[in-house]
N, C-alpha and C positions, 0 to 999 in steps of 0.2 A: 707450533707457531712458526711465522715464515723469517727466516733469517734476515740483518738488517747488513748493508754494506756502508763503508765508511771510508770515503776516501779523503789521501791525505794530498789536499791540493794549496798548501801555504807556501810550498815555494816558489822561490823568485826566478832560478834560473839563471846563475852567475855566469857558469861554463856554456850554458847553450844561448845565453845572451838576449834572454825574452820570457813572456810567462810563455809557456808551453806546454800547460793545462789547455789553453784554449786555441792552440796550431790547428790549423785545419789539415785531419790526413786523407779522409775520407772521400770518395766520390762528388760526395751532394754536401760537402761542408764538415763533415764529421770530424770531432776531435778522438784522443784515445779516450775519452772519460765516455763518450756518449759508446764505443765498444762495450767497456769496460759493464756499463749499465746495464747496455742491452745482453750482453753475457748472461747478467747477474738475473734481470728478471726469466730469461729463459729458465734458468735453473732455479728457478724458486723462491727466490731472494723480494722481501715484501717491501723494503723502504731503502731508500739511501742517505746518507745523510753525507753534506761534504764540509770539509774542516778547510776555511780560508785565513790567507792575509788578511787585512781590513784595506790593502792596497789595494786590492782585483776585485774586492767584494761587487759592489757595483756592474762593473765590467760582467764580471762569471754568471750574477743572476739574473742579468737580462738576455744573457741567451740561453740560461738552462730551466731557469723555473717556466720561460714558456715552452722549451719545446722537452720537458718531461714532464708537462700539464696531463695529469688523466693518461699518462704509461706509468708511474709508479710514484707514491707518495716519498716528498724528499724533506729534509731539513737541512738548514747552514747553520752551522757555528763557525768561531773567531778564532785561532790561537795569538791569544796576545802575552807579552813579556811578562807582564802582571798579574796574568790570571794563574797563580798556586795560593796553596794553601797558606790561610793564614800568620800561620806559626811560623815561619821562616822567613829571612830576608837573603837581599844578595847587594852587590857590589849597584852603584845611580848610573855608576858607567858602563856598564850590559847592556845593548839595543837589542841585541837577537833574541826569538823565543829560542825553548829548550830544546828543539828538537824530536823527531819521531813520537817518542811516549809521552811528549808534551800536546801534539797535537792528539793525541788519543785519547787524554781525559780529557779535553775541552768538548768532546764530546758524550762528555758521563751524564747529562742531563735527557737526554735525547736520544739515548737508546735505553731499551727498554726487552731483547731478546736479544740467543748470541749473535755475534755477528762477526763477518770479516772485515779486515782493513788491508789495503793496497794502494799503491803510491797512483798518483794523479797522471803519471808518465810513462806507466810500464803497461803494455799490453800482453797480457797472460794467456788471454785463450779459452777458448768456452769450454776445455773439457776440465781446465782448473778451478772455474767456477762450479762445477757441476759436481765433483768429487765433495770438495770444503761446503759446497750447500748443502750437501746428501749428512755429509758429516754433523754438522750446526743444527741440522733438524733434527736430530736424535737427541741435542740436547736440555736438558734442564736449566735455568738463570744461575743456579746456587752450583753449578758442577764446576769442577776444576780440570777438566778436560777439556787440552787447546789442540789445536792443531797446527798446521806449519804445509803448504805447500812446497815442496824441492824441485831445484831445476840442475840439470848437469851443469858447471861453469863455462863448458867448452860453447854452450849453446845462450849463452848472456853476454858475448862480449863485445866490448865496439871497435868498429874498424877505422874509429876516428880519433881515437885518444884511448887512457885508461881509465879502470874504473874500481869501484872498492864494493866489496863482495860482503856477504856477511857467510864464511868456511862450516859446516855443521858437520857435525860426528854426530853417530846414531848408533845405537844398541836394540835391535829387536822391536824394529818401528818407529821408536821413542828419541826423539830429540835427546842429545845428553848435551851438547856444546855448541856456541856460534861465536869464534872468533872473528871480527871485522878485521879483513887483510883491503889496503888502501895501494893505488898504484898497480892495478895489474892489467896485464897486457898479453898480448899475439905476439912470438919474434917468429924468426921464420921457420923454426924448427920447433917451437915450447912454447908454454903457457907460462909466466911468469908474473911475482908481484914481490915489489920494492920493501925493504922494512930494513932502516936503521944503516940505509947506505950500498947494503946488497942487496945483489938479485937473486933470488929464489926459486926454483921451478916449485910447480905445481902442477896436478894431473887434472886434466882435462874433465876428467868425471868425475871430478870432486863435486859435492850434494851444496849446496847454494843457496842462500833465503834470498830472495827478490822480492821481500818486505809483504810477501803475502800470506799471513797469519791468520786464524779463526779463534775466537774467545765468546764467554759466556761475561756477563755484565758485572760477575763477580772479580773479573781482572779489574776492575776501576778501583775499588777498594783497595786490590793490593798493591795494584801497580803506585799507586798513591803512598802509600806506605815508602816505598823505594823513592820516590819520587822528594820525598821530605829530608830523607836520608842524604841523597845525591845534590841537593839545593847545598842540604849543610856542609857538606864536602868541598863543594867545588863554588861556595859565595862568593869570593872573591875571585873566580875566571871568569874573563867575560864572554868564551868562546866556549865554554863546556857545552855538551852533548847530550840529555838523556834519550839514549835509543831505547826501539823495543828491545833486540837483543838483550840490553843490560839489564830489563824486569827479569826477560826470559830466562835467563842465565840463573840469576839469584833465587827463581822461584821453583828452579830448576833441583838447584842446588840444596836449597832448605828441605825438599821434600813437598813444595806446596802447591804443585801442580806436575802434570805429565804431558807432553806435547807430541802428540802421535804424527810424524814428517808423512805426507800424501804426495804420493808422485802423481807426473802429468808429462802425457807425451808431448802435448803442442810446446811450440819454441817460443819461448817469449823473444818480443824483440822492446827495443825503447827508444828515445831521443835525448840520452844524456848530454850529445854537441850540435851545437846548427848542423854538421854535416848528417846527421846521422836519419834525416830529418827524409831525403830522397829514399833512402833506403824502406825506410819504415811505409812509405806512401805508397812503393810499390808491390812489398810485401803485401797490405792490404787490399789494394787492386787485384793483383791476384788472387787472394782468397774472394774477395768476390766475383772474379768470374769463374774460380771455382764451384758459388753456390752458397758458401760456407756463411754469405749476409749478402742481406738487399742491398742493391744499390742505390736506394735512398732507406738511409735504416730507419728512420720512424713513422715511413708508410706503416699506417696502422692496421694495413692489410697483410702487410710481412711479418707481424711481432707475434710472436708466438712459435 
């Protein structure tokens, strides 16, 4: 069965001050999500499905459900504040949804084989789609075998502000840890990141999640499970978090999954600040006059 993509496009975009799901980076209009797609169909990938605000929704499907008409079948879902389970409550004064693994079951209806999820912002590159699709298609629904895409840190950072990483330790392929380090930065001599007042160096090739993970349909269940858990923990904050990291971590931990880290030469780059915005535009220019995509990518003569 052909792997399904999910991306996570409900944010707002506080620090870059715009949605920037739908920035124009491309030659002919293109956003990072239409890369991001066209990636994914190359390498195999049969459906997408995108996880919104109910802010942008409007906005996002009028210009993606026509112009991914007839290139690859899609779905939208909603992450909204209200959509968990039953059996729990939380604080009347909480607006925000929950965050990463929140937008990840809002889409448990709607997929249906494994799939990857990748943030709506981050451009990874066609040979990271290509590895994690090759991966997902060996597998089964009911498998507990995830995977995890890594990137060096030295090769994700921005030259416009700091940014917060999710750190990974690995044992013989296998994910064992992803600590989120928040505040890190370029000085002029080291990589550094802030925690609890000081500065910290840190090594430039340190292994990196950039939210690009691979799961079988059997993470919904569990991640659910945690997900009930961390409601109850944290009802009363109105700012609490549940990331992927923190399934991963605990699913880790329990013994209840194994998450094989897949490297990738291409460089990701992103648009975490309005500046970073030039940069990324001509990054992409160049790759395509490298070849590397058309310069109108849904000439439907170029796809494939």
């Amino acid at each position: 069965m052909k792997p399904t993509l999910l991306i996570l496009a409900a944010g707002i975009g506080s620090r870059y001050g715009g949605v920037k799901q739908m920035d124009e980076i491309g030659p002919s209009g293109e956003s990072i999500i239409d890369y991001s797609v066209f990636d994914a169909i190359r390498a195999g990938f049969g459906k997408v499905v995108f996880v919104l605000n109910p802010k942008i929704e409007k906005d996002f499907k009028a210009i993606y459900e026509q112009r991914l008409s007839g290139k690859i079948e899609t779905a939208y879902v909603l992450q909204e504040l209200h959509n968990i389970p039953v059996d729990v409550s939380f604080s009347s004064e909480r607006v925000r949804p929950w965050g990463t693994g929140h937008a990840v079951l809002a889409a448990k209806e709607v997929i249906n084989t494994p799939f990857a999820v990748i943030n709506a912002d981050d451009f990874y590159g066609r040979q990271a789609f290509e590895v994690l699709g090759d991966f997902l298609s060996q597998l089964n629904n009911d498998e507990t075998r995830y995977a995890m895409v890594g990137y060096q840190l030295k090769n994700t950072l921005s030259e416009s502000g700091s940014v917060s990483r999710g750190i990974c330790s690995t044992k013989e392929g296998l994910l064992t840890d992803v600590v989120e380090r928040t505040k890190i930065y370029r000085t002029d001599s080291q990589i550094v990141y802030e925690e609890n007042g000081q500065v910290i160096p840190i090594a430039g090739d340190s292994l990196v999640s950039m939210n690009f993970w691979g799961f079988t349909p059997k993470y919904f269940a569990q991640s659910e499970t945690w997900f009930v858990e961390f409601i109850r923990e944290n009802a009363r904050q109105l700012k609490a978090e549940f990331y992927i990291p923190y399934v991963v971590n605990k699913l880790i931990t329990q013994g209840d999954a194994n998450v094989r880290v897949l490297g990738s030469h291409d460089r990701w780059f992103g648009v975490t600040y309005k500046e970073d915005k030039a940069v990324t535009i001509a990054r992409v220019r160049q790759m395509v006059r490298e070849g590397s995509y058309p310069k109108s990518l849904w000439d439907r003569a170029k796809l494939g």
